[in-house]
N, C-alpha and C positions, 0 to 999 in steps of 0.2 A: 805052607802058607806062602802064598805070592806078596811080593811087595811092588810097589809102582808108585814112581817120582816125575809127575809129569805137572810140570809149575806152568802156570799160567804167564806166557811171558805177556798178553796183549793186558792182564788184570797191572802188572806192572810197567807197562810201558806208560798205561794211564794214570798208575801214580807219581809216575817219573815226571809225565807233562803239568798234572797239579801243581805238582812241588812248584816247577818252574813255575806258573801259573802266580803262584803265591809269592815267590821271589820274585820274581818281576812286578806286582804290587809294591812288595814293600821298599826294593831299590829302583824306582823308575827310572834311574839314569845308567844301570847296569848296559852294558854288550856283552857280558859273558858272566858265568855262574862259575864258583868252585865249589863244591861240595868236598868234604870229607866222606871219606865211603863208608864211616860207623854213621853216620846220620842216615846213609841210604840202606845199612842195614835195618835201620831203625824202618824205617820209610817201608820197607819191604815185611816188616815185620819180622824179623831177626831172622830171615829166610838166608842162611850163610852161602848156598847153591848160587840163587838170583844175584846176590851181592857179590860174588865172585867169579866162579866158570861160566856162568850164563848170563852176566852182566852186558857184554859186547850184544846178543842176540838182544836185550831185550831194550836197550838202546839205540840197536838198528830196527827196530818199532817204531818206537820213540820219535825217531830220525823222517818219518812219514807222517805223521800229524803235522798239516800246512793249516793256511789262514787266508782268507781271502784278501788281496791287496791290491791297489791302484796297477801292478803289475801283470797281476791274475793271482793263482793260486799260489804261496810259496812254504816251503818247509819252513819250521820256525827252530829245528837248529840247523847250523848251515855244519857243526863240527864238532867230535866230543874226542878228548884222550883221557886214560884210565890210565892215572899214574900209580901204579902198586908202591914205587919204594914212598913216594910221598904220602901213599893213602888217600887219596883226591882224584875226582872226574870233574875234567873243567869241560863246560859245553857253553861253545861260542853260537852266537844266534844271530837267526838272518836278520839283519836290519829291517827289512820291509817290513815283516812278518812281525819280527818286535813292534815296532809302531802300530800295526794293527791291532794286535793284543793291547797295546794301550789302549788304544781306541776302544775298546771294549767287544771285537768283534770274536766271535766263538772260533775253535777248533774244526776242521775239518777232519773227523777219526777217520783212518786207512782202514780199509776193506780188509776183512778178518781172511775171509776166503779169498784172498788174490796173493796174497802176502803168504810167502815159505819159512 
């Protein structure tokens, strides 16, 4: 019997930007998020792989969903570190791109086929 473990990193990059989505609702005057990483186990669906070794991959997804803004297009996170010993991913956001999102204007999702 074969077994095959191939996790959808782009299904979680887009719960990663939700989440954000939803946190930035709730703290409108947020620049930056911390997460504990059992919340994004959680988030992930207690997928321990995504939440850990293929965390960074699917973050650098993540990292390409922009937003339309007075500037042109821009990423809406500008930076993220995965702190292990503290258990936390803090991802800092682009200013522009944050105020757009306030604004109410949608995501631009990163091209499935261009992306490695």
């Amino acid at each position: 019997m074969e077994f095959s473990s191939k996790p959808n990193y782009f299904l979680f990059a887009q719960l990663i930007i939700r989440h954000l989505e939803n946190y930035v609702k709730k703290h409108p005057d947020a620049q930056n998020a911390i997460f504990d990483l059992r919340d994004i186990y959680e988030l992930f669906r207690q997928d321990l792989a995504a939440t850990t070794t293929n965390l960074e991959g699917i973050l650098n997804i993540a990292d390409e969903y922009r937003i339309d803004t007075i500037q042109g297009d821009q990423k809406i996170i500008s930076g993220f570190k995965i702190d292990a010993e503290q258990n936390s991913l803090l991802i800092d956001f682009n200013a522009d791109a944050l105020q757009s999102l306030k604004e109410g204007k949608p995501f631009i999702v990163p091209d499935a086929t261009t992306l490695e």
